[in-house]
C-alpha positions as CSV (number, residue, x, y, z in Angstrom):
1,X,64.4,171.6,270.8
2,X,65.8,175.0,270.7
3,X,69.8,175.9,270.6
4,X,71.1,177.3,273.7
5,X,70.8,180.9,272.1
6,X,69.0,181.7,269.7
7,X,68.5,185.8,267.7
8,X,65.6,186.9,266.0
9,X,66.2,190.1,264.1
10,X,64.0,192.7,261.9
11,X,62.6,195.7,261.5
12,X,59.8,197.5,263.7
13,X,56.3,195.5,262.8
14,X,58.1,192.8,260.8
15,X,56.9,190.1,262.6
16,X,59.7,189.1,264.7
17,X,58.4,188.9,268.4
18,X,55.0,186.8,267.0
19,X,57.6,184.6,265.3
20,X,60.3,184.7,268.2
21,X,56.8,183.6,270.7
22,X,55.8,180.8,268.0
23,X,59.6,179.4,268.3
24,X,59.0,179.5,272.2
25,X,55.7,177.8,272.3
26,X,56.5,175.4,269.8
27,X,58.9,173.7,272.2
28,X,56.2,173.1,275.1
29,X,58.7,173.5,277.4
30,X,57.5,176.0,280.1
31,X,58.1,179.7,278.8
32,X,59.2,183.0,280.5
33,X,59.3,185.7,278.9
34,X,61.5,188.8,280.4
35,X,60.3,192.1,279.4
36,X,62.2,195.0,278.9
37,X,60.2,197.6,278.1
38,X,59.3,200.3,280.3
39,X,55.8,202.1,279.8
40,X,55.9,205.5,280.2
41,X,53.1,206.6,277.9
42,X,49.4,205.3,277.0
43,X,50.9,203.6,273.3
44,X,53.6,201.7,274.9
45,X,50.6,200.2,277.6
46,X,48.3,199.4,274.6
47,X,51.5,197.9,272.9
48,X,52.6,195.9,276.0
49,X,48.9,195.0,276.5
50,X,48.4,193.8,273.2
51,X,51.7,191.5,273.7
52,X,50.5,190.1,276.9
53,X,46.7,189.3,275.0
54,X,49.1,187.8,272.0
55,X,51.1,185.3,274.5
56,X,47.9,184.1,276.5
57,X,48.2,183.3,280.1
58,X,50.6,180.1,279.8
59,X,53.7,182.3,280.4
60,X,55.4,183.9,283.5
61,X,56.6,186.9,283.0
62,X,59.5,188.7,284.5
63,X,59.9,192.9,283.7
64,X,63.1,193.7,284.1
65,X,64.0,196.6,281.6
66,X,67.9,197.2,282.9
67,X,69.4,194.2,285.0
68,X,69.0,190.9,283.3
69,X,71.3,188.9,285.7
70,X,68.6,188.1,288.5
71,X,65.9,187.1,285.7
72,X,68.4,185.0,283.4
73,X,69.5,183.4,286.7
74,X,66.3,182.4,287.5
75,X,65.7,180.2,284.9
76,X,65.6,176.5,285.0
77,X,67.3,174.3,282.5
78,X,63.7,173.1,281.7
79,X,62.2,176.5,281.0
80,X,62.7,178.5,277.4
81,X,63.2,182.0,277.9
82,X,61.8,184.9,275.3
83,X,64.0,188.0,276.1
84,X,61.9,191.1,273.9
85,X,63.8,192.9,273.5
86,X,67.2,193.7,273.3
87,X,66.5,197.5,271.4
88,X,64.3,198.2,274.3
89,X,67.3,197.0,276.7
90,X,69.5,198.7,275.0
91,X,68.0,202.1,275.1
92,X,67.4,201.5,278.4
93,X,71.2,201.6,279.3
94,X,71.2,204.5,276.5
95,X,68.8,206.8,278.2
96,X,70.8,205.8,281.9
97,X,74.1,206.9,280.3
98,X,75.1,203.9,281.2
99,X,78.4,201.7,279.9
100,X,77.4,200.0,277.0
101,X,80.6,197.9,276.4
102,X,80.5,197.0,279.8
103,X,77.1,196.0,279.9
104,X,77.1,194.1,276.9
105,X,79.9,192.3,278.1
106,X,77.4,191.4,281.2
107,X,74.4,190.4,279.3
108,X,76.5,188.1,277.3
109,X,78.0,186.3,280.0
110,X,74.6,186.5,281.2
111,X,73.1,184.4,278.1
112,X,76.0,182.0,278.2
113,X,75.3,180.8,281.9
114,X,71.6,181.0,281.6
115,X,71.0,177.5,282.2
116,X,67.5,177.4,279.6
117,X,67.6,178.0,276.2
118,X,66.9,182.0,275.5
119,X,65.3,183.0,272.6
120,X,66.7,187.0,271.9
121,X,64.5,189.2,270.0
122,X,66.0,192.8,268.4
123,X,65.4,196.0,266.3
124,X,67.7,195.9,262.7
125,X,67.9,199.6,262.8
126,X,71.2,199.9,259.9
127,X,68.8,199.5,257.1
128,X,67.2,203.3,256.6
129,X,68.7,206.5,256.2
130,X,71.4,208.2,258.5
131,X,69.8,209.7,261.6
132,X,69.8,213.2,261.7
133,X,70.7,213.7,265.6
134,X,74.1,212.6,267.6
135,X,71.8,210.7,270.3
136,X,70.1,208.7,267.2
137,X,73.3,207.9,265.9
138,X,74.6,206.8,268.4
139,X,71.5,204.4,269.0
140,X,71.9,203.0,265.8
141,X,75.4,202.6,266.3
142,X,75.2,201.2,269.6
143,X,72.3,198.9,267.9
144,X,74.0,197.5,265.6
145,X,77.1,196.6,267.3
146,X,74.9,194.8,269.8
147,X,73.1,192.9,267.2
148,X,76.3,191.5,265.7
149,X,77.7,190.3,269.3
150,X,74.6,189.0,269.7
151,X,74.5,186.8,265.8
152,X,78.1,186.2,266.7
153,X,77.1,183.7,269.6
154,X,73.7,182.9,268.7
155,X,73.7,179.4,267.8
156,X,70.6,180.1,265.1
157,X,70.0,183.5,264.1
158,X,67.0,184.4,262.1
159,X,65.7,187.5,260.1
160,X,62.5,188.4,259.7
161,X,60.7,190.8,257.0
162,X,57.0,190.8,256.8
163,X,56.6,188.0,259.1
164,X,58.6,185.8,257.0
165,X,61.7,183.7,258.5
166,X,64.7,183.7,256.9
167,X,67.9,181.6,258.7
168,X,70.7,183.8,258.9
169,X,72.6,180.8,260.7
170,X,72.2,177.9,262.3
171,X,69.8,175.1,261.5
172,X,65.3,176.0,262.9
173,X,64.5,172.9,265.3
């Protein structure tokens, strides 16, 4: 069985939502997986289709690309919950000029009284050069302050690099 929280982290096309959907299904607990993406171009559809053809029909999914609390809430204590992803969530709140302290603050609270097990997948964006614009910065920034409030109470957190899991904390089911 899966912790109550668990983060998987890596870079763009590492692997990490295949692996995040792998720790989800291996549980064969019912699985919902929230969306957060928001398609406002013909790649993101061919990226979000190609997501929904990877999962298969056995999940329900819930889109919900700002406001987590009514999806989270949802949730039985029998279902596992694939949240992918917090980047996408993130920039979300970025691009709304919204409070990012405060709504982290919300989505945490919002994992902790989830009453499923939530599996939390996200962007590592610290590892390249310094981005050459204030609005990237503060992305990356933003990103990475999210990501460690996020490891911090994870109960497993996971890396992954070329598809390949490595345990950042916490012990894999």
């Amino acid at each position: 069985m899966l912790p109550k929280l668990t983060f998987v982290l890596g870079g763009a096309s590492s692997g990490k939502s295949a692996y995040a959907e792998t720790l989800v299904t291996d549980t064969g607990a019912p699985r919902v997986y929230i969306a957060t993406a928001q398609v406002f171009d013909e790649e993101m559809r061919v990226k979000v289709d190609a997501h929904l053809a990877q999962r298969g029909a056995n999940w329900r999914t819930i889109e919900s690309p700002l406001d987590l609390s009514d999806a989270l809430q949802s949730i039985s204590e029998t279902e596992v919950v694939l949240l992918d992803c917090a980047t996408m969530w993130l920039s979300n709140h970025l691009m709304a000029e919204a409070d990012i302290a405060r709504q982290t603050d919300s989505l945490l609270e919002q994992l902790r009284d989830c009453k499923g097990s939530v599996v939390v997948v996200s962007n590592e964006v610290g590892m390249g050069i310094v981005p050459d614009n204030a609005l990237a910065r503060k992305f990356r920034d933003a990103q990475g302050k999210l990501n460690q409030t996020l490891a911090a109470q994870a109960d497993l957190a996971v890396f992954v690099v070329a598809g390949l899991p490595m345990v950042l904390k916490g012990d894999l089911p």
